[in-house]
N, C-alpha and C positions, 0 to 999 in steps of 0.2 A: 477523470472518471466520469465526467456526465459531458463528454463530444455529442453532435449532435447525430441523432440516429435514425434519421428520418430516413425513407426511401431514397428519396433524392440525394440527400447526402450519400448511402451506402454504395448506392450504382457511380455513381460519382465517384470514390473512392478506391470501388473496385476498377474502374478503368483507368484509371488515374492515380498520381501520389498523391493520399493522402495529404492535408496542409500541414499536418504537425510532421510528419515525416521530410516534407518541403523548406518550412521552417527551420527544426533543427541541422538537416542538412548543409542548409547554408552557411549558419552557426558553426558546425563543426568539423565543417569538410577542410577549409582551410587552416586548420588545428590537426590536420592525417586521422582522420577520424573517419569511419564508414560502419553505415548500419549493420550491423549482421543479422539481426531479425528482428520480425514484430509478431504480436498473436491479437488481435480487436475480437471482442465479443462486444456488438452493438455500440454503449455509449465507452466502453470501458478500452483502452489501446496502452499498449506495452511495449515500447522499441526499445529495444539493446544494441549499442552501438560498441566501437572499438578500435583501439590506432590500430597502424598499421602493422605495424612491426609486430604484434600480438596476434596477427590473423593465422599465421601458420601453426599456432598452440592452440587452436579454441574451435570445438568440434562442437556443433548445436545438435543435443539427443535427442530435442520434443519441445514441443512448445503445442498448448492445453487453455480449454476453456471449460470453465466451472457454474455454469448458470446457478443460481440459487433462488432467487425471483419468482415467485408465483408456484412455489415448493416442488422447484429445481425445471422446471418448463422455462422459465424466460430468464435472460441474460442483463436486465436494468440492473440485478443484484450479481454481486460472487466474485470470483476470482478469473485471472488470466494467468500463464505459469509459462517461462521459458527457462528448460534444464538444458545444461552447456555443461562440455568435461573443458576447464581451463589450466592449462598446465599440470594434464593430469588429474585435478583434484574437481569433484562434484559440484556445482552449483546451481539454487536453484532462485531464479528470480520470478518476485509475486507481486502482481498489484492488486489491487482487490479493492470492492466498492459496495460494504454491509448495511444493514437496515439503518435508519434514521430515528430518530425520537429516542426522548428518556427512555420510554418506559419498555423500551426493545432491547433492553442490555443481554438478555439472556438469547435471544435469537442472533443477536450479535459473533455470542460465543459460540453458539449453534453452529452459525455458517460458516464463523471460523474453522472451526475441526472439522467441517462440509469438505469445505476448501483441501484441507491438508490431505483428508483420506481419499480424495479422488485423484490425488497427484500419485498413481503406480506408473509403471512403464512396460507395462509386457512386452514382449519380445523387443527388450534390448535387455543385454545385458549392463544392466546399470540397477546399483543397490538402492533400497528404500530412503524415499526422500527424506526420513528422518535418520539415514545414514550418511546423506549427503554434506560433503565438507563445510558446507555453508550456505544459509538460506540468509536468501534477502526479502524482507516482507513489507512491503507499502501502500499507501493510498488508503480512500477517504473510508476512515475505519466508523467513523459516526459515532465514537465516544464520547459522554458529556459528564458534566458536572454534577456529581450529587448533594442531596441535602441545602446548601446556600442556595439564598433566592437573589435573584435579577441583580438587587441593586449592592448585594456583599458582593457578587461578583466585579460587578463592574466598576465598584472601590478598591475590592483588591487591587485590580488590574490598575487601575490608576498610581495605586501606593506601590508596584512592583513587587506584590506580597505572592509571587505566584507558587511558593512552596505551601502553604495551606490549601490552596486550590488543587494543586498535584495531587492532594493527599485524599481527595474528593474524588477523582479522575476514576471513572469507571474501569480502565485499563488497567491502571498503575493498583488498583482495589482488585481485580481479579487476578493478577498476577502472585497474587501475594494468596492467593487458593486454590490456582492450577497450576498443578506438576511443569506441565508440557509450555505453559505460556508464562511460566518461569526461565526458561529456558532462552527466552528471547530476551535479549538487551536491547536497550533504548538509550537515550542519549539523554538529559536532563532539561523541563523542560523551565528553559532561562529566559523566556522569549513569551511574550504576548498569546492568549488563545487565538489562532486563527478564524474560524466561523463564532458569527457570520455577519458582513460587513455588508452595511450598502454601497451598493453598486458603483466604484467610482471614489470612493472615498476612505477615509479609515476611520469611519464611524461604525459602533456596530450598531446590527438592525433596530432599526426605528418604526419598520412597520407592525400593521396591527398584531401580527403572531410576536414579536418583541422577543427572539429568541436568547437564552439565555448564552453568552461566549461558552467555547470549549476547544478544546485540543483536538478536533476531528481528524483530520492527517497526521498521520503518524508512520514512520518508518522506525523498522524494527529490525536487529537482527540475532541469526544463532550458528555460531562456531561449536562444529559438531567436536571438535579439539581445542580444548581451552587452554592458552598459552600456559606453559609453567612459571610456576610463581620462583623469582630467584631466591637464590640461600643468600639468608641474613648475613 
């Protein structure tokens, strides 16, 4: 979510592949793997790739950028969206790169539902994204820890105590009072906060802002058909 978005870098990019496209490429070519699309808004880039054998089933409907940055003019913040029919059935993939700091939780959620209500598709015939079979929602969501200070945190994390931290987790607390961002599952988090680490190491930051660890990447999702539960 934060490539570099310099000038140079973008003219660059436009004549040329991309390095992370380059990159992955080489990774996964010899795996029958080929891209099928990308959508970059400035720092923010989205590639969808795909075997082979899958290529004849997977029709790409749209693919969308969502600036929300400097109240909705610049592209540093927001979403990037590529909707694909796969075997038939809806999907819609989101990376997305929302405000920073504690104290932005509610622009947070703001730019979230920014995001979703600008993903329509006029003139295709394809249903509303909140009808679609499955949304895949990722990237650096900038959620952080609430209430504990610096040094419970980074005891928890020490002690492997990270189900009281979860319980903190700006995300994991607003899900539990929006309808719609109830609706997205997440996977449990069993694993260390990710941000934010110096540079190089697996320390976390040590410099003067002494940021507090947190869950900021996060991937999420929602099946628009929720498997049925078996008879007892």
């Amino acid at each position: 979510q934060e490539m570099n978005f310099g000038i140079i870098s973008l003219l660059s990019d436009a004549a040329f592949e991309d390095p992370w496209s380059s990159l992955f490429m080489d990774m996964l070519s010899p795996l029958n793997f080929v891209k099928i699309s990308q959508v970059r808004m400035q720092g923010l880039l989205l590639l969808v790739f795909a075997k082979y054998q899958h290529l004849p089933y997977i029709q790409i409907i749209s693919t969308k950028s969502t600036p929300t940055g400097l109240y909705g003019y610049w592209g540093n913040k927001g979403g990037v969206n590529v909707c694909l029919k796969l075997y038939g059935y809806y999907v819609s993939i989101i990376n997305c790169h929302l405000p920073p700091h504690m104290y932005n939780n509610d622009q947070r959620l703001e730019h979230f539902d920014r995001i979703l209500e600008s993903l329509t598709f006029e003139g295709y015939d394809v249903p509303n994204i909140l009808d679609h079979d499955l949304i895949l929602w990722f990237g650096d969501m900038n959620f952080r820890i609430e209430d504990f200070g610096l040094l419970f945190v980074q005891e928890s994390i020490t002690r492997k105590y990270y189900k009281e931290l979860w319980e903190k987790d700006q995300l994991f607390i607003a899900k539990k009072n929006d309808q719609l961002l109830r609706e997205f599952q997440e996977g449990p988090l069993l694993f260390p906060p990710t941000y934010k680490f110096d540079r190089h190491s697996n320390n976390y930051d040590t410099s003067e802002k002494k940021r507090k660890p947190a869950w900021t990447d996060r991937i999420l999702w929602r099946l628009k058909r929720q498997p049925s539960q078996a008879s007892p």
